[in-house]
DSSP file (Angstrom, degrees, kcal/mol; ACC not computed):
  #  RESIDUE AA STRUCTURE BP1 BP2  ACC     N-H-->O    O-->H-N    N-H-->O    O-->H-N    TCO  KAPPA ALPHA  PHI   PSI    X-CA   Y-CA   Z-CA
    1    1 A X              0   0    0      0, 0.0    15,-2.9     0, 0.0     2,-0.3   0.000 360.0 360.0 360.0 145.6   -4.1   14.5    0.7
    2    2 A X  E     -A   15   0A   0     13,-0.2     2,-0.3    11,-0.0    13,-0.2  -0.929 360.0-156.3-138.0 151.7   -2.5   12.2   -2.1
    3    3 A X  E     -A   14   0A   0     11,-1.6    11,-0.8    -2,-0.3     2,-0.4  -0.969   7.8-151.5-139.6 146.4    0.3   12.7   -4.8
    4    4 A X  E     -A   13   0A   0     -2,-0.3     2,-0.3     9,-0.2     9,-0.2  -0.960  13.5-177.2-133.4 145.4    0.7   10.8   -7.9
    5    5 A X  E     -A   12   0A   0      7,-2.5     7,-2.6    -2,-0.4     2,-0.5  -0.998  15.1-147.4-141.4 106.7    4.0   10.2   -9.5
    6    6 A X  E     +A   11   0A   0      5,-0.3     5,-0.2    -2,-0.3     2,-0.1  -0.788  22.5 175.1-109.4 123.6    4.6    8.5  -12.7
    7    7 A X        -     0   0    0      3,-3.8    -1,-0.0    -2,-0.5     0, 0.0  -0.192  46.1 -86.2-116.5-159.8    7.8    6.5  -13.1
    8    8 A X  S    S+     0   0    0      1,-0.2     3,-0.1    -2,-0.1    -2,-0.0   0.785 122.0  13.9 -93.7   4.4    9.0    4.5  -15.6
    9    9 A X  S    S+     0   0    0      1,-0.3    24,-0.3    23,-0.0     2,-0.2   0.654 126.7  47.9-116.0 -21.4    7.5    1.0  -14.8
   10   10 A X        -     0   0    0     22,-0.1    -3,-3.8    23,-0.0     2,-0.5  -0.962  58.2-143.4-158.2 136.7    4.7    2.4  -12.2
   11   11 A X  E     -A    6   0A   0     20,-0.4    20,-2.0    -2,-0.2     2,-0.7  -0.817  35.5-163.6 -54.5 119.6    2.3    4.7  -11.3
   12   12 A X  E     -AB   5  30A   0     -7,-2.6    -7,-2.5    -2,-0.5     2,-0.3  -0.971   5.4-168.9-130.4 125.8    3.0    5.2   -7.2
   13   13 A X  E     -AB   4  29A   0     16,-1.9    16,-2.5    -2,-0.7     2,-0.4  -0.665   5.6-153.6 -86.4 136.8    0.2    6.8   -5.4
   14   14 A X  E     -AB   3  28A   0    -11,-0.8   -11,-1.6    14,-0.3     2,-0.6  -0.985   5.7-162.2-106.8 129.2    0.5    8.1   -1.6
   15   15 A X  E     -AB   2  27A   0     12,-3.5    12,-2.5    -2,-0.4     2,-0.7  -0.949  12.3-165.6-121.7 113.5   -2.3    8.4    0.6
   16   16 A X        -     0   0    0    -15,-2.9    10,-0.1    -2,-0.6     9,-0.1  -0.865  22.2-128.2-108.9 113.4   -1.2   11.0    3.7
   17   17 A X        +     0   0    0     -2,-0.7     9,-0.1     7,-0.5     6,-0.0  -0.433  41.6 160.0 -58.8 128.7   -3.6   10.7    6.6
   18   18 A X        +     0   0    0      5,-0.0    -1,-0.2     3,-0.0     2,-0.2  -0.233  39.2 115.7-136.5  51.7   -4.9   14.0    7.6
   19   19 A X  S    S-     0   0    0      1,-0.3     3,-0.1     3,-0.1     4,-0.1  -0.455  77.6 -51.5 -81.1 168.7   -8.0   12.6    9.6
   20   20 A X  S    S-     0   0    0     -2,-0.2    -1,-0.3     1,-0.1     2,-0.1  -0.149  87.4 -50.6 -40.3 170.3   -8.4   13.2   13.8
   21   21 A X  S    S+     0   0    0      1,-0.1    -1,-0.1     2,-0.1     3,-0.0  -0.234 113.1  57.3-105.4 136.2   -5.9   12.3   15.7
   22   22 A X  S    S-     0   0    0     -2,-0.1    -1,-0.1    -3,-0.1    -3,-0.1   0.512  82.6-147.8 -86.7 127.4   -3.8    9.6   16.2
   23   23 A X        -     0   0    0      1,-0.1     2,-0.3    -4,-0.1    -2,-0.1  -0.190   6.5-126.1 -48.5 132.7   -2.7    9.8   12.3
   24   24 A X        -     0   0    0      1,-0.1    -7,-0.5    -3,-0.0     3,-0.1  -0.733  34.1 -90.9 -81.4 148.4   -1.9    6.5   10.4
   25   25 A X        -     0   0    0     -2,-0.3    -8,-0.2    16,-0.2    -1,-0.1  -0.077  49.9 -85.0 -30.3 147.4    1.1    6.1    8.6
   26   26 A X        -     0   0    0    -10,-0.1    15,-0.7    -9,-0.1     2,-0.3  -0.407  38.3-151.8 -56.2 136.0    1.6    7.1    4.7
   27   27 A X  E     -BC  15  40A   0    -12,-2.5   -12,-3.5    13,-0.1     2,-0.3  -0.895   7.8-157.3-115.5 146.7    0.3    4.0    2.2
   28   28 A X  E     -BC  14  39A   0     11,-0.7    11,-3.5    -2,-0.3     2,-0.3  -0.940   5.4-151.2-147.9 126.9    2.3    4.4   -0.9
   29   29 A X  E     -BC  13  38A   0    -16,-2.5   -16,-1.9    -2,-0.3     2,-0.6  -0.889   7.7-166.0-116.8 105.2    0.3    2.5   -4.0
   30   30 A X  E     -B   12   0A   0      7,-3.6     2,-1.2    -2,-0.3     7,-0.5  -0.862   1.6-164.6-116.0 136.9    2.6    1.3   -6.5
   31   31 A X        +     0   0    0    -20,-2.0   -20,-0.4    -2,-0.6     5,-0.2  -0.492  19.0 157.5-102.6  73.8    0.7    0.3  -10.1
   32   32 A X        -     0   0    0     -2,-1.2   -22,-0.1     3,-1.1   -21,-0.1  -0.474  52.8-103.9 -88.3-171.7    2.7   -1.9  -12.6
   33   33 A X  S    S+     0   0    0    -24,-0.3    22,-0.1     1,-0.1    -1,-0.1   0.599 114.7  50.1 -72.4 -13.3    0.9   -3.9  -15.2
   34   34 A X  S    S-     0   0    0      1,-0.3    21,-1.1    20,-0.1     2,-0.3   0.798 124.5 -28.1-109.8 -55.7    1.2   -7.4  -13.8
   35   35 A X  E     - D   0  54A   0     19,-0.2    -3,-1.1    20,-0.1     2,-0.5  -0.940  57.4-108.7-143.1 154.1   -0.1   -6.4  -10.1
   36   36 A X  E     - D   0  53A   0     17,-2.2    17,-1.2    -2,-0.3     2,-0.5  -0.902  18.0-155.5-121.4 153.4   -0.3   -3.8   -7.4
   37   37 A X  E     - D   0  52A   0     -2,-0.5    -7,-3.6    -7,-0.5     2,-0.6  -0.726   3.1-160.6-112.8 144.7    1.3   -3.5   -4.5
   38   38 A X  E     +CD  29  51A   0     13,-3.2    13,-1.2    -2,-0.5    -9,-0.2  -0.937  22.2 177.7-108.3 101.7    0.1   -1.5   -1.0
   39   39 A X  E     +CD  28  50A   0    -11,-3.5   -11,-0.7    -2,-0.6     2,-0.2  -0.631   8.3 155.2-101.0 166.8    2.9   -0.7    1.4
   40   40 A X  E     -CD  27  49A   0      9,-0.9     9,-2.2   -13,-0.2     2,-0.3  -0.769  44.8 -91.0-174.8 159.5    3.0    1.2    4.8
   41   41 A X  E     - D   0  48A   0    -15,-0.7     2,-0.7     7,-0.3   -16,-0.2  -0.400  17.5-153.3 -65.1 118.3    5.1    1.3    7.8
   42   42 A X     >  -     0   0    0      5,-1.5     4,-3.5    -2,-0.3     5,-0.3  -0.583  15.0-170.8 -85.5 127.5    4.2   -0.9   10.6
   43   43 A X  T  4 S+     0   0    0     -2,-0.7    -1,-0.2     1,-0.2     5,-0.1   0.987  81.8  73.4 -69.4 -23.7    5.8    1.6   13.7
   44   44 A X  T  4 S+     0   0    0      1,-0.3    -1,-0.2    -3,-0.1    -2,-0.1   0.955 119.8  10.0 -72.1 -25.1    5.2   -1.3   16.1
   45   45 A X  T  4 S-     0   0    0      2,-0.1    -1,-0.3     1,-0.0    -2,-0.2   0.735 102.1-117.1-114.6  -1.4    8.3   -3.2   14.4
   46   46 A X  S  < S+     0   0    0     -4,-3.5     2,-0.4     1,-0.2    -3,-0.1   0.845  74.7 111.8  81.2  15.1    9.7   -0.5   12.3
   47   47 A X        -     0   0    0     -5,-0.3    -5,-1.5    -7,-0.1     2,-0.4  -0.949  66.6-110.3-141.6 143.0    9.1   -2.3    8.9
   48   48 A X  E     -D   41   0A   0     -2,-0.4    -7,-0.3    -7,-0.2     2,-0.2  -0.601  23.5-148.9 -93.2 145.2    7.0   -1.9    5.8
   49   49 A X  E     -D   40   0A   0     -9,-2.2    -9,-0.9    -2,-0.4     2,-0.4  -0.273  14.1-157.9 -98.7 155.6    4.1   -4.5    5.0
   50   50 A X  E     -D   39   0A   0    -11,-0.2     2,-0.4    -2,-0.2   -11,-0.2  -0.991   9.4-167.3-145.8 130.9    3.6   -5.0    1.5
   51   51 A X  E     -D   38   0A   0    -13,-1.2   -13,-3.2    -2,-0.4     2,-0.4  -0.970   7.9-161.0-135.1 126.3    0.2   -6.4    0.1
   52   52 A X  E     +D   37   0A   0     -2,-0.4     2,-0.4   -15,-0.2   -15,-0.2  -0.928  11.2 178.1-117.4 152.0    0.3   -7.5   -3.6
   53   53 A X  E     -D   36   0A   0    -17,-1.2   -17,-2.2    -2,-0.4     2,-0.2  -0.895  29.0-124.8-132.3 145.9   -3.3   -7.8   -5.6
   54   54 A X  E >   -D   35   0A   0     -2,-0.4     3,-2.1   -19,-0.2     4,-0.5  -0.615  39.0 -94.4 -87.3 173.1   -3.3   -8.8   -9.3
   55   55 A X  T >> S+     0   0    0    -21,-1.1     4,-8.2     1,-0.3     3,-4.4   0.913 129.7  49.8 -48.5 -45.6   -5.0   -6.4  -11.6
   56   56 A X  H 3> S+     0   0    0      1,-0.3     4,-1.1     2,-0.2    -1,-0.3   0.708 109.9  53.9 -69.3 -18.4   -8.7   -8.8  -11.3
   57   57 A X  H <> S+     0   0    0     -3,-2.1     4,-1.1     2,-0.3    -1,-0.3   0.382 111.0  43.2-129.8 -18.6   -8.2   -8.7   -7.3
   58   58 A X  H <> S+     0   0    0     -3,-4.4     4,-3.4    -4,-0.5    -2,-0.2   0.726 110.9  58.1-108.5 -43.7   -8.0   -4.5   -7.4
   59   59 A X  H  < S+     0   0    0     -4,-8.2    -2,-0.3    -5,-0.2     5,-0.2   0.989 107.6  46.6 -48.6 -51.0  -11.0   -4.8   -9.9
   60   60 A X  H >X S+     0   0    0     -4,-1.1     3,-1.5    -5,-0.4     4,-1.4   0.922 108.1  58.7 -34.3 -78.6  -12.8   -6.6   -7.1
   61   61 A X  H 3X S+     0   0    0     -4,-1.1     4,-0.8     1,-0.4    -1,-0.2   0.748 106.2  39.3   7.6 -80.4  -11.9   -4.2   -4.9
   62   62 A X  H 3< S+     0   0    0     -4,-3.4    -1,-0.4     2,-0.2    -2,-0.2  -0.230 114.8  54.4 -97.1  64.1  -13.3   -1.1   -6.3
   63   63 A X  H X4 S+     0   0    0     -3,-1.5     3,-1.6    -5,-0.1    -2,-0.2   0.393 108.2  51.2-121.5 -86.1  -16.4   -2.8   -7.3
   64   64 A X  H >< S+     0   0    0     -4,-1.4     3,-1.4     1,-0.3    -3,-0.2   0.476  95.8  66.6 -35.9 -32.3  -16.8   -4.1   -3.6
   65   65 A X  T 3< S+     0   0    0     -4,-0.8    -1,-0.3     1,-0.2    -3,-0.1   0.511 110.4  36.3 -89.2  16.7  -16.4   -0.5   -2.2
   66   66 A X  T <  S+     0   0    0     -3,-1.6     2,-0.3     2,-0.1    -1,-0.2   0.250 105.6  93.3-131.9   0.5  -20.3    0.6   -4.2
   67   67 A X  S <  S-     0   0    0     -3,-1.4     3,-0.1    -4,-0.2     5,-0.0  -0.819  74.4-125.5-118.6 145.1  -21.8   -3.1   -3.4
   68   68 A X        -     0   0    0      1,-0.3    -1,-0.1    -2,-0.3    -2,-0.1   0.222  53.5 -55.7 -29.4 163.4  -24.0   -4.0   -0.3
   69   69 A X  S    S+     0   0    0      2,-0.0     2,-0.4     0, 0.0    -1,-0.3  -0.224  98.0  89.2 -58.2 164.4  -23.3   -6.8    2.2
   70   70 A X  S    S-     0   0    0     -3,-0.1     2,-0.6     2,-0.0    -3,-0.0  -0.937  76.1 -82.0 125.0-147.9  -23.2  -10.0    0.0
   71   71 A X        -     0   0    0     -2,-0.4     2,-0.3     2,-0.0    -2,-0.0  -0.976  48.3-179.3-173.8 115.9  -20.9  -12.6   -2.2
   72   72 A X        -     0   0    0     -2,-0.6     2,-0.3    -5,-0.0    -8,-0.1  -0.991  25.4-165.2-148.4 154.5  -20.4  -11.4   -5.5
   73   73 A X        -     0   0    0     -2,-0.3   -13,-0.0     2,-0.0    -2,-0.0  -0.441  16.7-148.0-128.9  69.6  -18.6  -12.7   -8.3
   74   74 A X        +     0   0    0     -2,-0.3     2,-0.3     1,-0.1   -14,-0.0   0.247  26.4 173.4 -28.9 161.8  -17.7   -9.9  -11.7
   75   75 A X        -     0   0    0      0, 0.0     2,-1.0     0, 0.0    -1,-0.1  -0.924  29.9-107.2-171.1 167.3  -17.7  -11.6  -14.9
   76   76 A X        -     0   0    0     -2,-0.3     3,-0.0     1,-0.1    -2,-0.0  -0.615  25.9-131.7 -83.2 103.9  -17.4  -10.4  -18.4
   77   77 A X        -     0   0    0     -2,-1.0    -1,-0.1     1,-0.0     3,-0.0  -0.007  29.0-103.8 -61.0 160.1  -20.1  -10.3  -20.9
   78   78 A X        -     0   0    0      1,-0.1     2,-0.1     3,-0.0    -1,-0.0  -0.568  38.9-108.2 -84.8 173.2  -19.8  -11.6  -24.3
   79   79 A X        -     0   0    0      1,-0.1     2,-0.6    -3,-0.0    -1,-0.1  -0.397  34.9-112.3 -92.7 159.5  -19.4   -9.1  -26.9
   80   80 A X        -     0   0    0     -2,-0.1     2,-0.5    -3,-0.0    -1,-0.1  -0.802  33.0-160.2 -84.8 120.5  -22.7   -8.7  -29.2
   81   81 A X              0   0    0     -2,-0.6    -3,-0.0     1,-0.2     0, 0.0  -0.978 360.0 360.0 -93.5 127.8  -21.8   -9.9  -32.6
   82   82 A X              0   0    0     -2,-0.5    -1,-0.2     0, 0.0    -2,-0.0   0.292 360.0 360.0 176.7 360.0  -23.8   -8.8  -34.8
């Protein structure tokens, strides 16, 4: 289950685990333009971890989750003038 919530600087995303048992914590997905950042609660210490990825780093991302073992590297094509 997810909800998405549109604020005024950010999209923020929530991902609620409802796989078997024992549940992970909620990740809460925050979107600006410059970067996004991936929080959740660590329980062992009772603080949230924060991972920020710039826009090119989340493109990566969901490219990588459709690609095969292997080292890959996106790049832009040039536009056809013509």
């Amino acid at each position: 289950m997810f909800t998405i919530e549109h604020d005024f600087d950010a999209t923020v995303i929530t991902l609620i685990d409802e796989g078997s048992l024992p549940l992970q914590e909620d990740i809460t997905i925050n979107a600006f333009a410059e970067c996004v950042t991936i929080e959740q609660l660590d329980p062992r210490t009772d603080r949230v971890q924060m991972i920020t990825l710039s826009p090119e780093q989340l493109r990566d991302l969901a490219a990588a989750l459709d690609l095969p073992e292997g080292v890959y590297q996106l790049r832009e094509l040039p536009e056809n003038k013509g």
